[in-house]
N, C-alpha and C positions, 0 to 999 in steps of 0.2 A: 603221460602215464608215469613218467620217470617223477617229475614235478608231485605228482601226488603221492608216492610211496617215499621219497624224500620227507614230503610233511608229515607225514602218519611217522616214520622214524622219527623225524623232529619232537612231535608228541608227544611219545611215548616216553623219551628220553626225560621230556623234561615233568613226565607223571613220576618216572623211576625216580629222578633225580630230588624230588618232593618226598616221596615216601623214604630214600634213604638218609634224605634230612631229617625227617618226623622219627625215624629208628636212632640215628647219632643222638638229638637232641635228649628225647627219651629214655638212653641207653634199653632200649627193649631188644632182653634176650631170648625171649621165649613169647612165639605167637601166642600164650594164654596171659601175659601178662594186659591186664588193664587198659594201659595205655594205648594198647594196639586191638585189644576188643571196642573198645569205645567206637575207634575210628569209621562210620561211616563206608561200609567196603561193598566193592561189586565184584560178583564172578559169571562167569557164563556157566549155567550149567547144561552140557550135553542134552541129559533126557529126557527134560521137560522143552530144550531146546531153547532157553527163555535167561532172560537176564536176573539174576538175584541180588537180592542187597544185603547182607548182615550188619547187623550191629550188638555187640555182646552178645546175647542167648536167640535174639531175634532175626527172622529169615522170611523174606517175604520176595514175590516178585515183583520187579521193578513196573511200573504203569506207563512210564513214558509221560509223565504227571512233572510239572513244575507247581512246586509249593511252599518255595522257602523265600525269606524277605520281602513278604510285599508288607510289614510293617515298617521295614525303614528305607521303604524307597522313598526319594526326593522327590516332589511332585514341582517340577518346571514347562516353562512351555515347551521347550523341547521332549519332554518325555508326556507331557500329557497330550502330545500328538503324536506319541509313537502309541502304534497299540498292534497286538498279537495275536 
């Protein structure tokens, strides 16, 4: 029990610590600015109960859907014997 609330910290540190890189880099002072709309973000929202995704003006619920890079995956034997 200890073991996995450890990792979940571990995590989350190293999500914070990615988005506070992404804020330095950017210098973004203000969550309207651009840099930081663009980014790809999720939040929980209570009253739909449901996970949401924004990006700029867009707000959709998440599907639990993977759909990104299967244009540049590597096709080797190893991965064309992994399947999902």
């Amino acid at each position: 029990m200890i073991h996995a609330k450890a990792e979940k910290l571990k995590h989350l540190i190293m999500l914070l610590s990615v988005v506070a890189l992404c804020i330095l880099i950017y210098s973004i002072l203000n969550e309207r600015e651009f840099e930081w709309e663009s980014q790809l973000r999720f939040y929980w929202d209570r009253e739909p109960d449901q996970l949401m995704v924004r990006q700029c003006t867009g707000t959709f619920g998440y599907g639990y859907e993977y759909m990104g890079l299967n244009g540049r995956l590597v096709i080797t034997p190893l991965t064309d014997r992994y399947t999902l």
